[in-house]
N, C-alpha and C positions, 0 to 999 in steps of 0.2 A: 504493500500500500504506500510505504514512506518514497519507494521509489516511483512511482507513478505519479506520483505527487510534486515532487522535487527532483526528478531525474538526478541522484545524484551520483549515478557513476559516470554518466554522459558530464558531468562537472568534478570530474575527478576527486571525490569523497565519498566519505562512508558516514553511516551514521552515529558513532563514538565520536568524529572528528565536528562533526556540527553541532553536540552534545556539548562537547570541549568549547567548542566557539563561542555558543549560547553562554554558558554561563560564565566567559571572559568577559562579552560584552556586557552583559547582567552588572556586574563585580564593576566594571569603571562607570557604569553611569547611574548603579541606584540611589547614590546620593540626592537625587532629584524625590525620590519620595523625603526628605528629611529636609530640602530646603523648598521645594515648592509650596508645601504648608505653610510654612515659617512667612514664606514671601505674602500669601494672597492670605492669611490670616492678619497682616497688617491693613488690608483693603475693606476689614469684617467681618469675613467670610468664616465660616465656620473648620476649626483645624482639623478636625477630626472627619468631617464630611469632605474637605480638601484631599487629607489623605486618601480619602476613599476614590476619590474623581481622578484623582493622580495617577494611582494604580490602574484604574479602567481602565482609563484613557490610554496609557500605554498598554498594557494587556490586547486591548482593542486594534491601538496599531501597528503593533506589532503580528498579531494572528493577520490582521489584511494584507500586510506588507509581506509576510512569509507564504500565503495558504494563496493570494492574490496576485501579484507582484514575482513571488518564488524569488524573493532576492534576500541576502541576510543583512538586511538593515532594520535596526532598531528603532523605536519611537518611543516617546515621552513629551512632555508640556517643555516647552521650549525656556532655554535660559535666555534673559533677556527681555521679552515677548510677557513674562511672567511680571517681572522688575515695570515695565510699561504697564500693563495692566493695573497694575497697584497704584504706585508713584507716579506714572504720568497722568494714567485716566481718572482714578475713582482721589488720590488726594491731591493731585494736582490742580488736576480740570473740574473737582467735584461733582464727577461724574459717581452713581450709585454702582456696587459691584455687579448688580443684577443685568442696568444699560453696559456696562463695560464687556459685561456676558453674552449681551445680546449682539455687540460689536463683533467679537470674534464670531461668532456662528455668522454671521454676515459674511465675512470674510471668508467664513469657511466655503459657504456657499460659492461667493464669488471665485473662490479659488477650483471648486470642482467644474462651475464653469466655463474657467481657461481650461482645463485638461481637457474634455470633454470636447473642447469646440476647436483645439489646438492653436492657442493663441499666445500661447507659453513665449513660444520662443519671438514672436515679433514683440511682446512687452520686454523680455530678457535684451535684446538685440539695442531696444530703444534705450535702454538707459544706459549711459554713461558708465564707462569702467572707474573712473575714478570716485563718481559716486556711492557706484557699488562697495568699493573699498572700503570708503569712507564711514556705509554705514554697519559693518560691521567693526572697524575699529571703533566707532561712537557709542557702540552698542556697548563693546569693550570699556570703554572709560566709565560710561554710564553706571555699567553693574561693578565697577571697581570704586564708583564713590559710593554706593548703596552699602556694598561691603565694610567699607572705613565707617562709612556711619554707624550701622549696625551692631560693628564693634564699638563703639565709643572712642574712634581713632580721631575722627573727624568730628569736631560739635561747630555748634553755633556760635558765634561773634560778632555782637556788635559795632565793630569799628569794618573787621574787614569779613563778614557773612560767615566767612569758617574760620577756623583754628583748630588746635591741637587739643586735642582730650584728654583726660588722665592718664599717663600712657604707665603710671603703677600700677592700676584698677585690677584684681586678677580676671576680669571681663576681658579687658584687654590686652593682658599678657596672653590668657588662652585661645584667643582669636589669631594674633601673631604666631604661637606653638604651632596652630590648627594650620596656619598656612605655611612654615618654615617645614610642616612635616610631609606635608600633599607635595609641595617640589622638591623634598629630599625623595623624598618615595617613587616619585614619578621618572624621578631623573634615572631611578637605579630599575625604573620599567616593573615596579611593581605591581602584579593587578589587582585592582582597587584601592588605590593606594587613597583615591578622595575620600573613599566610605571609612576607610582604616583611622584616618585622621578624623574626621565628622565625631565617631563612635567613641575613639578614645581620647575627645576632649571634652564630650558628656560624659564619660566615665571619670574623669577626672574633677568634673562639676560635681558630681555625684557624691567623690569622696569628699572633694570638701567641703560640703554642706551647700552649696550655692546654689546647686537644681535637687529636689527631690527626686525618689525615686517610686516609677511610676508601673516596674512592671516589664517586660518580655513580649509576652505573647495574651492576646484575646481575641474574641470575635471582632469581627470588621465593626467601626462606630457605623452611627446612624448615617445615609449618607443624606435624606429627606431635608436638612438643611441648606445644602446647595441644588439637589438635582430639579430639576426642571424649575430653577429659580430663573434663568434668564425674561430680561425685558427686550427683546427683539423692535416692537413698536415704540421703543425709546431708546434706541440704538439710531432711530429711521431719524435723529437730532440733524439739520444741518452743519449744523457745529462738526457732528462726530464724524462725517467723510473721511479726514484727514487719518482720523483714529483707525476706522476701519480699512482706512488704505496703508496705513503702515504696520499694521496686524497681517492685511495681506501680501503687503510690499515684502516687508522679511521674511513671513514663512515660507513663501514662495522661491527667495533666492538663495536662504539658507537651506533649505530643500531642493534645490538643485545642485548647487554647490559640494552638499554633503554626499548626495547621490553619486555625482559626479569622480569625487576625490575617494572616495571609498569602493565603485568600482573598479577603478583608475587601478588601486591598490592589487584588488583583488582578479585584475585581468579578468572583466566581467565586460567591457567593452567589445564593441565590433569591428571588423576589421577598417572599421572608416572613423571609429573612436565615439562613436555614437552607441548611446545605450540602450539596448531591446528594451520593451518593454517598459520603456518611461512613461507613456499614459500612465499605465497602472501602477508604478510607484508612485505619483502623483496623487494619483486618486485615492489613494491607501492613504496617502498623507490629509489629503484637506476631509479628506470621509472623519478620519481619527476629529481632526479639528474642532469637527461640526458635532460627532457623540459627545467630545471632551465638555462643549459647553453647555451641554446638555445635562452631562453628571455635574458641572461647575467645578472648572480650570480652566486655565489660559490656553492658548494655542497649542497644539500639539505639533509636532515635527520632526524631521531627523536627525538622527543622534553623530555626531562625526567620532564617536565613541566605537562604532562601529566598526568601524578601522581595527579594534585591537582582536575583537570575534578572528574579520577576514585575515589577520595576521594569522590568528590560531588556524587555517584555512577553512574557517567559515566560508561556504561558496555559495550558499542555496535557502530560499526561505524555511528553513530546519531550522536553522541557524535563529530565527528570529522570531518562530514558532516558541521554542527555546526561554527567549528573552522572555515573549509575553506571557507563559507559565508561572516562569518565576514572580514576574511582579503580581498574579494574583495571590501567588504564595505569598508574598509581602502584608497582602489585606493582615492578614494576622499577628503583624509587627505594631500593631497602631501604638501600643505604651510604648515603644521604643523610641519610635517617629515623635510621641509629641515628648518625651523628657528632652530632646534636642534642643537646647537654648539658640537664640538667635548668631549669638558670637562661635558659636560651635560651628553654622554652616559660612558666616563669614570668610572664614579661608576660602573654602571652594569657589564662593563669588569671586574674589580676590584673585584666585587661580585661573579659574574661566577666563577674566578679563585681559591678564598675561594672553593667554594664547590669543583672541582673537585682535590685540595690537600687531599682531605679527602681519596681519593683510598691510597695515601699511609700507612694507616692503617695496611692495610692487605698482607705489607711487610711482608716477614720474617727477620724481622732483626736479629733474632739469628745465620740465616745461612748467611754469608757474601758474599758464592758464588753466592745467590739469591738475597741480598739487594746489592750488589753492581751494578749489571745490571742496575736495576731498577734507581738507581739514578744517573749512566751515561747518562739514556734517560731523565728521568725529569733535570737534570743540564743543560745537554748540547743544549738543544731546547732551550731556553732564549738567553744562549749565544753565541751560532751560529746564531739565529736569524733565525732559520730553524727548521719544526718538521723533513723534511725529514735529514736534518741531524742528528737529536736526534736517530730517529729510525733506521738510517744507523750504526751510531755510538755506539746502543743500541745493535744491531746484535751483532755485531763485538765482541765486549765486552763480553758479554754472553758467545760465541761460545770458545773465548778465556782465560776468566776465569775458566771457567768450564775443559777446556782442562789441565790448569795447578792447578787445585785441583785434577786434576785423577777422576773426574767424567765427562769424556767425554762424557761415554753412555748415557747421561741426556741428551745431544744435539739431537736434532728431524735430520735427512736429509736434512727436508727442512729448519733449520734453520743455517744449517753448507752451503747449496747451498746460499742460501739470505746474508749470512756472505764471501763468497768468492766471491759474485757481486758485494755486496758494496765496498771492500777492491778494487776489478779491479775499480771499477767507480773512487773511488778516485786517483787513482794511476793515471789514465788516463786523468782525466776531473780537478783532482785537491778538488774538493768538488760537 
């Protein structure tokens, strides 16, 4: 049966070796049940029903992605995407978690149909490489100030908006631990080296009296405090386009990206380097998105975590059948999930945000009318405190540097149309 399914000697495996994959990739990225809580529990939302929506959601798309798709890419509520949802929509914009819920399912929708109608690749085509960079280093900065915050690294100041925090605090000595252990660990390629530090900086909360202790294992919490709470008809805000387009704008490109780089790895491409079968991991992707807001979580997405499965030679959605197993085994973790203090997942934020600075790389810096977009989006997401403002603000910029170097014709259509909506929203809405 398992063969018929996933052909997996025509992809040169067997089923111990996709067994092995699954639960590598499992191991680097279940951190995300420990910090997705923590995250959209600050927006309101219920921790315990969080946890529950977490797990689905990836269980969900992961089994589509494997049983659908047949590819071993993983899924879960996107890092990032989560951090927006909290901080940029519901306490930033004062938007309720419910419209912020009803955003993503919009997106989600919208995103099943670009797949659907294949319109993927001409939105992908139209946008700017440098903006693309851009916003996933922004994304990067963003959740790396979230992180300092969190810990208590970063506080408020009156004179100059931040400063330095207690940095005796053991709040914030174990934040620091948590993160100085995640890149000792990672550097020497251990797996789960994120979970390993997460666990044993609640454990060490534990002993010294600073978090109580709440327990192992139980039944799954209620999940009836988020699920089918979304406001869909208050998502339909004009205000929220911006929102719902950069809900869709990033799942979109970090879902292909990841796709991308993690077949790339696992020589899953065709001979012309294009991927079979991309509808349907597409589809797997925004399908999850749209269950995820359903149970109540943020966007769901792919894992670039995944990468370490297909090192294990993950080749096949076994692999990520695998995955999605496991995280319902997770349902049963919930005292575990919520003894996690917030400074505990801090590292991992901290650590995610290291690796996606590294797109800035592939700046051009030689050409200023290229590098400067780019670091309009990564600058400005931190400190608006909004991605949809980085990548409003990223348009804009583009459309209008490029105009006053005389290289207008560089600008795409649609990038000059996207650049005269944001400039009206603001004019209108304010931000």
């Amino acid at each position: 049966m398992l063969e018929k399914l996933f052909q997996l000697k025509a992809h040169g495996t067997d089923v111990r070796t996709e067994v092995i994959a699954g639960i590598t990739t499992y191991l680097t990225m279940a951190y995300i049940i420990f910090v997705n809580p923590n995250i959209l529990s600050a927006a309101g939302m219920d921790q315990g029903a969080v946890f529950v929506a977490t797990c689905l959601a990836a269980a969900i798309g992961c089994l589509i992605m494997g049983l659908y798709a047949n590819y071993p890419i993983a899924q879960a509520p996107g890092m990032g995407l989560n951090a927006f949802f909290t901080y940029g929509v519901v306490l930033g914009m004062g938007y309720t978690w419910q419209v912020a819920l009803g955003a993503v399912f919009l997106s989600g929708i919208c995103f099943i149909l670009l797949s659907v109608f294949k319109v993927r690749e001409w939105i992908i085509d139209a946008i700017p490489q440098p903006l693309r960079i851009g916003i996933g280093a922004g994304i990067g900065l963003f959740l790396g100030f979230i992180a300092l915050q969190s810990a208590g690294i970063v506080v408020n100041h009156d004179a100059t908006l931040v400063g330095l925090g207690d940095i005796t605090s053991p709040s914030v000595l174990l934040a620091v631990l948590g993160f100085f252990m995640i890149v000792g660990l990672e550097y020497r390629r251990v797996k789960g080296g994120v979970m390993i530090a997460i666990l044993f900086v609640t454990l060490l909360s534990v002993l010294l009296g600073l978090q109580p202790y709440g327990g192992i294992f139980s039944l799954p919490p209620d999940p009836s405090p988020t699920f089918m709470q979304l406001d869909i008809a208050g998502a339909f805000d004009v205000a929220m386009i911006s929102v719902i387009f950069a809900f869709l704008f990033v799942d979109l490109f970090d879902t292909a990206g990841t796709l991308m780089a993690v077949a790339q790895r696992g020589n899953l491409l065709d001979d012309k380097g294009n991927l079979p079968r991309l509808r349907k991991a597409l589809l797997a992707d925004s399908t999850a998105t749209v269950a995820g807001s359903v149970l109540g979580t943020s966007s769901t997405t792919s894992y670039i975590e995944s990468g370490a499965g297909v090192a294990e030679g993950g080749r096949t959605g076994l692999t990520a059948v695998v995955v999605g197993g496991l995280f319902l085994l997770s349902l049963f973790f919930a005292p575990l999930a919520g003894m996690v203090p917030a400074y505990a997942t801090a590292g991992a934020l901290f650590y995610v945000a290291v690796l996606m600075l590294s797109g800035l790389t592939k700046v051009s810096w030689d050409d200023i009318s290229e590098a400067a977009p780019a670091a309009v989006v990564a600058i400005m997401m931190p400190l608006t405190y909004s991605i949809a403002n980085g990548i409003a603000l990223g348009f804009v910029s583009y459309a209008v540097i490029k105009l006053f170097s005389g290289r207008a014709k560089d600008v795409s259509i649609a990038v000059w149309i996207l650049a005269a909506l944001f400039v009206l929203k603001m004019i209108v809405f304010g931000h």
